[in-house]
C-alpha positions as CSV (number, residue, x, y, z in Angstrom):
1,X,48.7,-5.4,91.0
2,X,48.0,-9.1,90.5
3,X,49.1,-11.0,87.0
4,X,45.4,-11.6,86.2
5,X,44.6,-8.0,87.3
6,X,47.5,-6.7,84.8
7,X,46.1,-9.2,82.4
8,X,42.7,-7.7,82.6
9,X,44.7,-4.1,82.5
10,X,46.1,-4.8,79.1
11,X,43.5,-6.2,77.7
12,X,41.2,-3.6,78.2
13,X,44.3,-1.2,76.8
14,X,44.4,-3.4,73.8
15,X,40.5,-3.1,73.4
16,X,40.5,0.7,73.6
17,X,43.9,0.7,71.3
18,X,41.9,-1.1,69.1
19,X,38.7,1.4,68.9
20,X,41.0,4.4,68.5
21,X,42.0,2.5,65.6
22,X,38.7,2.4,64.2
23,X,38.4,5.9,62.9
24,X,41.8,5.7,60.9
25,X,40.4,3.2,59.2
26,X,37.1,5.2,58.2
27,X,40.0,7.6,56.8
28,X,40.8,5.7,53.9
29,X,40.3,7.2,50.8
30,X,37.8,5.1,48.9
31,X,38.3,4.2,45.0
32,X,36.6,2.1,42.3
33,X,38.1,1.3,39.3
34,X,36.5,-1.1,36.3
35,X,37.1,-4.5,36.4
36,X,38.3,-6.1,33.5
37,X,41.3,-3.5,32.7
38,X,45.0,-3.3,33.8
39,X,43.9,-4.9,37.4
40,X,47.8,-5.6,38.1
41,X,49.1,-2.3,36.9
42,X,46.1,0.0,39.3
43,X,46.8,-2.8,42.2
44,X,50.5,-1.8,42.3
45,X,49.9,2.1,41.9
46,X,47.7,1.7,44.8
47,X,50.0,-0.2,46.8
48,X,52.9,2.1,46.3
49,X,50.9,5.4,47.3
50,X,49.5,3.5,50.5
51,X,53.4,2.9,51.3
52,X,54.3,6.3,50.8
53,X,50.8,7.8,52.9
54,X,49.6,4.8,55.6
55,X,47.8,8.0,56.9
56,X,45.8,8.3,53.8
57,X,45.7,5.0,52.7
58,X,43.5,4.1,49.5
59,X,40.9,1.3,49.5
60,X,39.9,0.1,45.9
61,X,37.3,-1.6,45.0
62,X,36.8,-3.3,41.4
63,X,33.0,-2.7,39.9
64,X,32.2,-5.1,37.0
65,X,32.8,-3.0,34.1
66,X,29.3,-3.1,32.5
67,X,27.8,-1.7,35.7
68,X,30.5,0.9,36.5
69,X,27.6,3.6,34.4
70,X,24.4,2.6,37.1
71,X,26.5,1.8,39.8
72,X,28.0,5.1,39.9
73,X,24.3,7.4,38.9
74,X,23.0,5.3,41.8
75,X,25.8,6.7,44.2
76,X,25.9,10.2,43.1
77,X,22.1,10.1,43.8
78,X,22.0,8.8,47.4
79,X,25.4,11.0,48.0
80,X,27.6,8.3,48.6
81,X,30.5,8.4,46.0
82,X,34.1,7.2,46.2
83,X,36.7,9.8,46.3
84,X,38.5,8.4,43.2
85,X,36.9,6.5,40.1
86,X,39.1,4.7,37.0
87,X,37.0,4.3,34.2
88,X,37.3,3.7,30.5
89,X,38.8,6.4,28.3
90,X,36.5,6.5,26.0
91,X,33.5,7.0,28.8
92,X,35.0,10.0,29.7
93,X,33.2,12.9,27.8
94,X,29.9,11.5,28.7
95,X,30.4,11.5,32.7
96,X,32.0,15.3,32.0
97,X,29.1,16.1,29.9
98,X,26.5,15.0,32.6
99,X,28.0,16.7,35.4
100,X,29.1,14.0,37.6
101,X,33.0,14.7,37.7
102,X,34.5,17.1,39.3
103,X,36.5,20.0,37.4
104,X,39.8,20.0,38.4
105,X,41.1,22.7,36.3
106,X,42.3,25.3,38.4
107,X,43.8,22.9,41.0
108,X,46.2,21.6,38.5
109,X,46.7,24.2,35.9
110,X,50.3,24.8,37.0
111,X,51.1,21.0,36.8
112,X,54.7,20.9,34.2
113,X,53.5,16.8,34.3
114,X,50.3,17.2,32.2
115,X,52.1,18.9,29.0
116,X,53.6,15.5,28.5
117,X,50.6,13.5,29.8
118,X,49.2,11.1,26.9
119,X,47.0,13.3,24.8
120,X,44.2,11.1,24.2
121,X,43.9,10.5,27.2
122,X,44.0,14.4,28.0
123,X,41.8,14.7,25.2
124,X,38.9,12.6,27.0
125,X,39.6,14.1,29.8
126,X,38.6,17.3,29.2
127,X,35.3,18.9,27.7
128,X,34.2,21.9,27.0
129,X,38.0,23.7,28.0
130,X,38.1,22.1,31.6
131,X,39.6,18.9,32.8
132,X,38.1,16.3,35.1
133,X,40.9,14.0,35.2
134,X,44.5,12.3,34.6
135,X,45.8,9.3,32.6
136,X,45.7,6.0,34.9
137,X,47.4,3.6,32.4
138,X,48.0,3.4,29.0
139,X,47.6,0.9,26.0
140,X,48.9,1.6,23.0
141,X,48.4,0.0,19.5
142,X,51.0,-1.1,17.3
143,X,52.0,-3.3,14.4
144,X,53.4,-6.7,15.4
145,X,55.8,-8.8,13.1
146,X,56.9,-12.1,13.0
147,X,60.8,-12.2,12.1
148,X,60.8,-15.7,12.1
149,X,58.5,-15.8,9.1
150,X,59.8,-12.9,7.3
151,X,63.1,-14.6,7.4
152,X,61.8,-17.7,5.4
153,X,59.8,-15.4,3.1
154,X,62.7,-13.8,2.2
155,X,62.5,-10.6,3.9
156,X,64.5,-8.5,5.9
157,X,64.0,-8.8,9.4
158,X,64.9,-5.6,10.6
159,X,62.9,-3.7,7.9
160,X,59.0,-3.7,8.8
161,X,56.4,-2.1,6.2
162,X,56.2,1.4,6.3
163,X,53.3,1.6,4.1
164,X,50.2,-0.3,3.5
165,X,51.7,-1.5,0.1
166,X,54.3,-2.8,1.7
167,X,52.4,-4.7,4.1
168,X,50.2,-6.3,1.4
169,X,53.6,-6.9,-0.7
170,X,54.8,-8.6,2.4
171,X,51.6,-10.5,3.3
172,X,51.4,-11.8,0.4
173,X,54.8,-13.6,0.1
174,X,54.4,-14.5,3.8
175,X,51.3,-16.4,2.9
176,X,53.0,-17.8,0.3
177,X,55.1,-19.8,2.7
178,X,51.9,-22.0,2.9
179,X,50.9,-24.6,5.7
180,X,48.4,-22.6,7.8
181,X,50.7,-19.4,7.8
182,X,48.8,-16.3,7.4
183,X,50.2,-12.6,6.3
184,X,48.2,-10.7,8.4
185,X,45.4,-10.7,10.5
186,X,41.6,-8.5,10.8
187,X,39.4,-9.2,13.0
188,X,36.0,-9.5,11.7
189,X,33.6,-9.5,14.9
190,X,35.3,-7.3,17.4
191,X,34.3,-3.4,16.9
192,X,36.8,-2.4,19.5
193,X,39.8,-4.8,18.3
194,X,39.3,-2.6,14.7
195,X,39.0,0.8,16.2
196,X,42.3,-0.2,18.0
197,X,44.4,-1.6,15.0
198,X,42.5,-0.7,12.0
199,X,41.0,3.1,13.4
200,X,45.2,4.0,13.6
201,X,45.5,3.0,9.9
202,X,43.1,5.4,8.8
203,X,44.0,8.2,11.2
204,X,47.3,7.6,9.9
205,X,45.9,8.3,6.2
206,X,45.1,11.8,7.2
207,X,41.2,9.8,8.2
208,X,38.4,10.8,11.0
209,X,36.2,8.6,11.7
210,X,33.8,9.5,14.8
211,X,31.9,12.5,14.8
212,X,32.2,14.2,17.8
213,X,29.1,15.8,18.2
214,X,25.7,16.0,15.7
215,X,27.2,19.2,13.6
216,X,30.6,17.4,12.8
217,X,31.0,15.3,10.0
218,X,32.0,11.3,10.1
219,X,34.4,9.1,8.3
220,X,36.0,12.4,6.8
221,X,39.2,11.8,3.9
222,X,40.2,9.8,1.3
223,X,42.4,7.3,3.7
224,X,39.1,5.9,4.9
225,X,37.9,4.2,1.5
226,X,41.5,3.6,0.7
227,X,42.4,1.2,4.7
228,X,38.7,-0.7,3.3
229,X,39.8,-1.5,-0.1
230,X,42.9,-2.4,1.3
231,X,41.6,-4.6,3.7
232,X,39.0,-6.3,1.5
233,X,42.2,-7.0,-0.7
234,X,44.0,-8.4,1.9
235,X,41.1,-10.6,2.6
236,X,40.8,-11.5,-0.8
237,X,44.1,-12.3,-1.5
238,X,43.8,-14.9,1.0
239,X,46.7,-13.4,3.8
240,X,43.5,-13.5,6.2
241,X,42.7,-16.4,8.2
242,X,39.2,-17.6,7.4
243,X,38.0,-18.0,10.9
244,X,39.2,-14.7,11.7
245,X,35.5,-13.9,9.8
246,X,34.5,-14.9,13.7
247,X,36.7,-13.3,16.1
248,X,34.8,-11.5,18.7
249,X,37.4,-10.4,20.8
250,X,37.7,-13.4,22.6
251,X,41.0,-14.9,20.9
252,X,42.0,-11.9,19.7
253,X,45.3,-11.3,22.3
254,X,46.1,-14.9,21.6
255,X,46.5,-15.2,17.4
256,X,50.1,-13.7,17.4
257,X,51.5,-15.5,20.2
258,X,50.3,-18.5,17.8
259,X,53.0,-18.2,15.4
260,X,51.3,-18.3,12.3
261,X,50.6,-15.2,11.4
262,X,53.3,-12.8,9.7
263,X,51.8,-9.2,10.7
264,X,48.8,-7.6,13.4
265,X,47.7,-4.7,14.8
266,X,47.6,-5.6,18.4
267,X,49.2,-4.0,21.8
268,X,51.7,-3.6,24.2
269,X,50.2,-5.9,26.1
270,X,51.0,-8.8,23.4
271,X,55.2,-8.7,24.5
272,X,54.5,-10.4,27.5
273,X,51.5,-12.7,26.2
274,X,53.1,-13.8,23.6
275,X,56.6,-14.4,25.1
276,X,54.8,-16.8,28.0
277,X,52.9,-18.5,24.7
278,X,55.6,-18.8,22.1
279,X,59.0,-18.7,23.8
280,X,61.1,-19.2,21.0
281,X,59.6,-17.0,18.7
282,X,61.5,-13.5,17.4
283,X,59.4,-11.1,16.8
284,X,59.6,-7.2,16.3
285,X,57.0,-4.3,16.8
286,X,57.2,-1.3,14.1
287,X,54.4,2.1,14.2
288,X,50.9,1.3,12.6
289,X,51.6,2.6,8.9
290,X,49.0,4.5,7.0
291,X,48.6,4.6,2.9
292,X,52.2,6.3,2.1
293,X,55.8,5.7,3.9
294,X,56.3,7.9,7.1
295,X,52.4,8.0,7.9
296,X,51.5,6.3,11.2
297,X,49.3,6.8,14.2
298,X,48.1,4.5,17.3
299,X,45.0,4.4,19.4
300,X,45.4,5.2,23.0
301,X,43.1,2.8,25.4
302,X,43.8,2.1,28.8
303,X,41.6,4.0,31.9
304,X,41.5,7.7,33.6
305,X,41.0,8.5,37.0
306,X,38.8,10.8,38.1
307,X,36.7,12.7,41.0
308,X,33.2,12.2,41.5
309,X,31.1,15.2,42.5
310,X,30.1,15.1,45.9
311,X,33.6,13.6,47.0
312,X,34.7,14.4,50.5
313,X,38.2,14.1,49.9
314,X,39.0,16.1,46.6
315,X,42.9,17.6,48.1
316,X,43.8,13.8,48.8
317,X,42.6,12.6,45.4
318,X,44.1,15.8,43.5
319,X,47.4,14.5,45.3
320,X,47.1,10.9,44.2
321,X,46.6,12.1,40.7
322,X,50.0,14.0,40.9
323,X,51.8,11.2,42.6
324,X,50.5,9.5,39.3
325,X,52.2,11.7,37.2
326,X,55.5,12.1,39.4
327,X,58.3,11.4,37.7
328,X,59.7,8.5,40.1
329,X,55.9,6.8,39.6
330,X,56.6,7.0,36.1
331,X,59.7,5.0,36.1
332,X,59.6,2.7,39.8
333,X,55.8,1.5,39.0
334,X,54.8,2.2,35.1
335,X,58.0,1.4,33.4
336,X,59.3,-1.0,36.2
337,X,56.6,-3.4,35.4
338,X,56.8,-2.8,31.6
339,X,53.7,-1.3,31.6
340,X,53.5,2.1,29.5
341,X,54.2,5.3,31.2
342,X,51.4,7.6,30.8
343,X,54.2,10.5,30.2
344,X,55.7,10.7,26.6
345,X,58.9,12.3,28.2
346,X,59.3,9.0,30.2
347,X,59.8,6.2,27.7
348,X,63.5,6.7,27.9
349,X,64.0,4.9,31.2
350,X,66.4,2.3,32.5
351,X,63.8,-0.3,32.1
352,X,62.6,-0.1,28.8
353,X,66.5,0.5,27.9
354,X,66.7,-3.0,28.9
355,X,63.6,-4.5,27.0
356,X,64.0,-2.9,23.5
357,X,60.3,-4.1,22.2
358,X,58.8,-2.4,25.2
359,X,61.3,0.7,24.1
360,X,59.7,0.2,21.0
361,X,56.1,0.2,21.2
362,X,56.3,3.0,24.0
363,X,57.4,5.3,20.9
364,X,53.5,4.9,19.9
365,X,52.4,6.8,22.4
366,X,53.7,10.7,20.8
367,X,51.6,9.5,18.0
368,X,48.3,7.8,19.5
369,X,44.6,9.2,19.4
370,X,41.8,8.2,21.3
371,X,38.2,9.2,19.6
372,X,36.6,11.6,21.3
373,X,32.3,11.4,21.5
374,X,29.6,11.2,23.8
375,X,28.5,8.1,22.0
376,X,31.3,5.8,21.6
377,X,29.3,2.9,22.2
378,X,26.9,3.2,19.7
379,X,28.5,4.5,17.2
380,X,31.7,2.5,17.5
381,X,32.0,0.1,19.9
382,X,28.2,-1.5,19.7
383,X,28.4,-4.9,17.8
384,X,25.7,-3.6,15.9
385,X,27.0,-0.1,15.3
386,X,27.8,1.5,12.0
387,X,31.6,1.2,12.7
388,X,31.8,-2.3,12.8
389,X,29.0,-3.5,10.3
390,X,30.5,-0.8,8.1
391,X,34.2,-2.9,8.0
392,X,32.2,-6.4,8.2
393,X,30.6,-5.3,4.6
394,X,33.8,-4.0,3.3
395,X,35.7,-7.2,4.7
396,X,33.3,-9.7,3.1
397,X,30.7,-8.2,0.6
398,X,31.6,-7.1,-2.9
399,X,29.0,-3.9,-2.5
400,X,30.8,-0.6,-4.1
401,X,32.8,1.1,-0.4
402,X,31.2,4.5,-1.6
403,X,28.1,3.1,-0.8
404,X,29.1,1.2,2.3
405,X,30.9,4.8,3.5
406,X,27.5,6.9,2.6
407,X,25.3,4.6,4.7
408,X,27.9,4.2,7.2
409,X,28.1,8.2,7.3
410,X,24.0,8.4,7.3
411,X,23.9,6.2,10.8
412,X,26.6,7.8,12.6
413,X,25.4,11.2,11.8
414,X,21.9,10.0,12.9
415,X,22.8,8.4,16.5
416,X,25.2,11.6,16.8
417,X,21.8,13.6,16.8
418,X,19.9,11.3,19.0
């Protein structure tokens, strides 16, 4: 055989190498996942099941968050859905509720993983006794301090409120320090920053606040009247900032790493943002406190994964959801890149060990909620919605809060029977 004869040989070996190739390719599992979450934390889950299964390999795709709803109506429609789809949490009950997941109760009933699996994120997961899907990742709320400040108001460090008393106590002689040094911090243009920091606050008080369908009953307990006239004190008493009257959101992740402010509700996410943005400051992270000592709660956020009806791959996307929950994903993805693990049994790992304020916040995770309704959006996270314009009037009108919870309680009741 000649060279350019063997040359020709191989090539055409190469070419049909390359075709049988092909229909491996066409074998990837297909996700989507929302853009504008955790991209970092899903990229590396992704990457560390493809190492694990290069037979089964996972292709993911981001879909801007605000059309993730059409994008995937349109797909279940004309029949062609991923096998795997993270969404938002709190979207949950209303792709259950309309059919388009698929129930995945009896294939992982027997699962040991999901009795420690995040509740609120179990919570949205599941409607009407069956489950359509698993935690992806978790964010957590907690209550940030400054010890830096509370060392030159006079206050311990190592002692954070435990109370809403004490946080105004506190506040208040932090503010005192002067200069543009703040007590605390409330958002007051961002519905989902409150439900995050200030929802846990009245949770904590023994509070509800969504209803979850048109025959329950909204903003339930004392604790909710008690977290507004709190708040409005707060904002009174000057330990606000005054353009945090504006906050949409936007800023929001950025005004503890600033420095100035003694105390927020914010996330885990804020270790590492504010570390890159202030260095040298100390700071410590304590549980969300409600009205008396001992009360606290958080709110869990973060995404779920789930199956689409009419997925063609529902075994392989059932086993990606256990690798999930595995305990050596848990610790050598989740906690390895100081993200939250989405198992309470699997904060006490080598890696938070070694980063005692991830440690910390993770403990927020036995005690968070997530609401649970088919209208989150408009009753809660809507900038127009009763949740947020019913804070905005308690922040910054002197109307009577009864009055501000009745018509609150009147709206919510009437989108809930929409």
């Amino acid at each position: 055989m000649s060279l350019q004869l063997s040359t020709r040989c191989r090539s055409a070996l190469a070419g049909l190498l390359a075709m049988v190739a092909l229909p491996a390719m066409a074998e990837d599992l297909q996700m989507w996942e929302r853009s504008g979450g955790n991209a970092g934390m899903v990229d590396a889950l992704v990457a560390a099941w493809n190492e694990k299964n290069p037979d089964r390999k996972i292709n993911l795709t981001y879909i801007p968050h605000t059309e993730m709803v059409p994008k995937i109506a349109q797909a279940i429609a004309s029949g062609e859905v991923p096998d795997l789809m993270g969404m938002d949490l709190i979207y949950g009950p209303q792709f259950e509720a309309a059919g388009q997941l698929v129930d995945i109760t009896d294939k992982v009933k027997d699962w040991p993983e999901l009795k420690t699996a995040v509740q609120g994120h179990m919570a949205v997961s599941t409607y009407e006794g069956r489950l359509y899907g698993v935690p992806l990742y978790a964010d957590v709320s907690a209550l940030f301090y400054n010890k830096d400040l509370f060392r030159k108001a006079g206050l311990d460090p190592e002692k954070p409120p435990t109370s809403l008393a004490e946080i105004r106590e506190y506040a208040d002689k932090i503010t005192a320090l002067g200069g543009d040094v703040k007590g605390y911090f409330l958002p007051g243009s961002c519905a989902g920053c409150n439900i995050f920091t200030v929802g846990p606050l009245m949770w904590a008080s023994g509070a509800t606040i969504e209803p979850r369908d048109a025959n329950d009953e909204p903003l339930q307990g004392d604790g909710v009247k008690e977290v507004l006239q709190w708040a409005r004190d707060m904002i009174k008493a000057g330990n606000v900032h005054e353009d945090a009257r504006a906050e949409t959101g936007e800023t929001f992740h950025l005004r503890f790493g600033s420095g100035k402010i003694g105390m927020m509700g914010t996330g885990n996410f804020n270790i590492t943002l504010a570390k890159e943005q202030n260095p040298s400051m100390d700071f410590g992270i304590a549980l969300l406190p409600g009205v008396k000592s001992g009360q606290v709660s958080s709110f869990a956020g973060g995404d779920i994964v789930t199956i689409p009806n009419g997925s063609k791959r529902i075994d392989d996307a059932i086993d990606f959801m256990k690798f999930l929950l595995s305990d050596e994903t848990q610790v050598e993805v989740y906690a390895k890149m100081l993200n939250m693990t989405t198992r309470g049994d699997m904060t006490d790992n080598k890696y938070f060990q070694a980063e005692p304020k991830v440690q910390q916040v993770a403990k927020a995770i036995a005690v968070a909620e997530t609401p649970y309704t088919l209208k989150f959006f408009e009753l809660i996270n809507s900038p127009q919605g009763p949740w947020l314009q019913m804070l905005q009037r308690a922040y910054y009108e002197d109307t009577d809060l009864d009055t501000i919870i009745s018509e609150a309680k009147a709206q919510m009741k009437a989108i809930a029977a929409e």
